[in-house]
C-alpha distance (Angstrom), angle and dihedral (degrees) to the residues before:
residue distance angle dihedral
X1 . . .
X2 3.92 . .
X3 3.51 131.4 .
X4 4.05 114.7 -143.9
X5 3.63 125.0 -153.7
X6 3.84 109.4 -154.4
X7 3.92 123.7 -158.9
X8 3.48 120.5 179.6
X9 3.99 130.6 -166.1
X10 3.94 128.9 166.5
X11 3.93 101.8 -39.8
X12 3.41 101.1 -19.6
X13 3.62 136.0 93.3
X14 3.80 124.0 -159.0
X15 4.02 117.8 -162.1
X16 3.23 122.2 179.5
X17 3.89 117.8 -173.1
X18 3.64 124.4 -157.5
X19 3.77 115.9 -159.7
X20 3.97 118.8 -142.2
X21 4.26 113.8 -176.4
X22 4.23 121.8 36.0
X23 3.35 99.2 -21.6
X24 3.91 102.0 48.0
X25 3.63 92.7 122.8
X26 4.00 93.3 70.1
X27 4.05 109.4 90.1
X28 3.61 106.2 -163.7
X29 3.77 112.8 -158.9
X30 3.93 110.8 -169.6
X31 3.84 131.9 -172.0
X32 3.88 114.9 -167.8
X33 3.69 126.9 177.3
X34 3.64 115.9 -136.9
X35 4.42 96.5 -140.6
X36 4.23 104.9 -147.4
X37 3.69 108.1 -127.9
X38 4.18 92.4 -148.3
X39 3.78 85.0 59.9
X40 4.07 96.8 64.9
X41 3.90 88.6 37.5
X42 3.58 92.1 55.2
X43 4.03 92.1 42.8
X44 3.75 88.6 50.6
X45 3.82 90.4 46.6
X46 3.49 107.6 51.8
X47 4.19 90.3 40.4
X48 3.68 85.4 52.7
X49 3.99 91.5 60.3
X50 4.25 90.1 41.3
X51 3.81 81.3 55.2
X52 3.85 89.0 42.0
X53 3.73 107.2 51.0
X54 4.21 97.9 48.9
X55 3.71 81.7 48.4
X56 4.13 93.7 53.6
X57 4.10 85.0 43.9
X58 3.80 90.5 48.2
X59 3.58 94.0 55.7
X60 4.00 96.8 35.4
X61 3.86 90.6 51.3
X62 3.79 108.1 31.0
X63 3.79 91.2 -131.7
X64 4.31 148.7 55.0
X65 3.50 130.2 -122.1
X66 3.69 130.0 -170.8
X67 4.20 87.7 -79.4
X68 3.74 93.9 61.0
X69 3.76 88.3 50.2
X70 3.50 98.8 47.1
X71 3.87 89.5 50.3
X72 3.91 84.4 52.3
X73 3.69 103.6 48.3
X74 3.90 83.1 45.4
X75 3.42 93.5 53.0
X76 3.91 90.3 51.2
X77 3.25 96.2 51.7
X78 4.00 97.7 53.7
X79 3.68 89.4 46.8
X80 3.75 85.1 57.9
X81 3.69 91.1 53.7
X82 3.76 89.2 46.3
X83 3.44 93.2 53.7
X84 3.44 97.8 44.7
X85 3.83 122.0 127.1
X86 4.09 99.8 -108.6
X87 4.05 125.9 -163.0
X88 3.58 108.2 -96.5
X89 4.12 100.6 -175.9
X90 3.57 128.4 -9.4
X91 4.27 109.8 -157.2
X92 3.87 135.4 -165.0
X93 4.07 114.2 -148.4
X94 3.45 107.7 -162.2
X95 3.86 114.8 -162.2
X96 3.49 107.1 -177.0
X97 3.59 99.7 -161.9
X98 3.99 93.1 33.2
X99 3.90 110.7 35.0
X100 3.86 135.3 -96.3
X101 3.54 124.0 -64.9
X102 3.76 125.3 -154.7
X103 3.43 124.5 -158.2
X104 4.34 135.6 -173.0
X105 3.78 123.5 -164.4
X106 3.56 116.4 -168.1
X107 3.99 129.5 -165.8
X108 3.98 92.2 -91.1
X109 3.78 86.4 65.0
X110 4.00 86.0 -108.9
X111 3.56 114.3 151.3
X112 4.02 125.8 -153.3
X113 4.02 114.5 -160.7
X114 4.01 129.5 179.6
X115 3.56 124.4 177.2
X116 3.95 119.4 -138.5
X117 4.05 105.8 -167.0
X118 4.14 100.9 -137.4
X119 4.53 84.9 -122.0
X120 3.94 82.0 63.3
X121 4.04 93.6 55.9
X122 3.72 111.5 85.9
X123 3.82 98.1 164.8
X124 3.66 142.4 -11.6
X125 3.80 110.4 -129.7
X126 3.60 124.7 -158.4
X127 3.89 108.7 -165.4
X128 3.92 149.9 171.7
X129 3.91 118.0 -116.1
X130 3.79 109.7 -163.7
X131 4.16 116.4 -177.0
X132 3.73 127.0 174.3
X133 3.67 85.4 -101.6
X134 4.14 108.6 41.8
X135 3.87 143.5 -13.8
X136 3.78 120.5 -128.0
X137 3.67 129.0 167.2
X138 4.15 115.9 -118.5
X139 4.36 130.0 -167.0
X140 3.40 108.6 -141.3
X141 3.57 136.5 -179.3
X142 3.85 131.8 -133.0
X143 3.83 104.4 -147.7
X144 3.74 114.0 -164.8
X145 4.26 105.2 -108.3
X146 3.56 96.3 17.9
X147 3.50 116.6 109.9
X148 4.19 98.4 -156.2
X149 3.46 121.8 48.5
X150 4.38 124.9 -102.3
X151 3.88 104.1 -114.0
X152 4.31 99.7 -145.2
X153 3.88 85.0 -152.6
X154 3.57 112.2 46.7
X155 3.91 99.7 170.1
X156 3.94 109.4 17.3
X157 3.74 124.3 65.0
X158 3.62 104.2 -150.6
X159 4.09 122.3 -169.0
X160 3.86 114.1 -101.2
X161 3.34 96.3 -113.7
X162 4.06 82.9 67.6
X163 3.75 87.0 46.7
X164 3.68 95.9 50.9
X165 3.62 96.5 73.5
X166 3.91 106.8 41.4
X167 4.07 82.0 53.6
X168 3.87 90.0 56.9
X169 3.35 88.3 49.0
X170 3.47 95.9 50.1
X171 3.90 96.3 47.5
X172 3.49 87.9 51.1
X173 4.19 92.7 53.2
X174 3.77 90.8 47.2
X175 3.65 91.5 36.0
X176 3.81 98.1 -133.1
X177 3.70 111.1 -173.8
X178 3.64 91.4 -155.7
X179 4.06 102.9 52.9
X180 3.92 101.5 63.1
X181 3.66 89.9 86.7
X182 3.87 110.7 113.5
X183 3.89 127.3 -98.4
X184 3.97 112.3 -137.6
C-alpha cells in the first residue's frame, strides 16, 4: 500500500506517494493539473457566437467579405486550441538505486517516458526563469556529458513550493552533499 500526501496551489496538484511493503524504495513524485470546467464552457461559448454572427450576416446579405472570414479563420483556430490534447500530470520516479524516471500524460491518455540512469545525474538544480513577459521557477538536471541541462517538467510550470520537495528527494537519491540546505 502507499500513502499519498496531496498539496494543492492555484491549478496544480502536487502528490507525492510514499510506498510502504516491496517496493518502498520507489518515490513517486506526481504533478496533476486540476482542468476548470467554466473555462471550456466559456471557450465553447463565445466561439459558438464568432461562428454565429458571420453566419446571421451570410444569410442577411447573400455574400462574405474579408470580416466574415476573419471571424471564421479565428474561430478555427480557437477550436484548435480547444481541442488540443492538454498535459494532465507530469511525474518524477525516483529509483534510487536505478535512476529517475519522468513521465507526461496528456488528455489522449498518451504517455511519454525517459529513463535517466542515477550515474548520469550530477546535480539537481532548482532555478529562477525570468522572461520579458513572466517568472516561473524550473528543476533541472545536470546530466554528466550533456552540455544543456534536462528540464524534469517539460510542459507544466509548477510553484516552488511543489518543486521544493521532488529536489529533496532527488538530492537525497543522488546523495548530493551540497543540496540538503533548506529552501525558504
Amino acid at each position: 500500500m502507499a500513502e499519498a500526501l496531496a498539496i494543492a496551489v492555484g491549478k496544480y496538484t502536487y502528490v507525492h506517494e510514499v510506498g510502504k511493503g516491496p517496493p518502498e524504495a520507489i518515490d513517486a513524485h506526481h504533478i496533476v493539473v486540476r482542468r476548470s470546467r467554466e473555462k471550456g464552457f466559456n471557450l465553447c461559448l463565445f466561439t459558438l457566437l464568432l461562428f454565429a454572427y458571420p453566419t446571421f450576416l451570410l444569410f442577411r446579405q447573400g455574400k462574405l467579405d474579408t470580416l466574415h472570414i476573419w471571424s471564421l479563420v479565428i474561430m478555427a483556430l480557437l477550436m484548435r486550441l480547444f481541442l488540443k490534447k492538454p498535459v494532465k500530470k507530469e511525474s518524477v520516479l525516483i529509483l534510487p538505486a536505478f535512476g529517475v524516471q519522468l513521465e507526461t500524460q496528456y488528455g489522449s491518455g498518451k504517455t511519454v517516458r525517459q529513463f535517466v540512469p542515477i550515474s548520469r545525474i550530477l546535480k539537481p538544480v532548482l532555478t529562477e526563469c525570468v522572461t520579458p513577459v513572466t517568472c516561473y521557477w524550473s528543476l533541472s538536471l545536470i546530466i554528466r556529458g550533456e552540455e544543456e541541462l534536462m528540464l524534469v517538467f517539460k510542459e507544466l510550470r509548477p510553484p516552488v513550493k511543489m518543486l521544493a520537495p521532488i529536489w529533496k528527494a532527488l538530492c537525497a537519491a543522488i546523495e548530493c552533499g551540497e543540496c540538503t540546505e533548506m529552501i525558504t
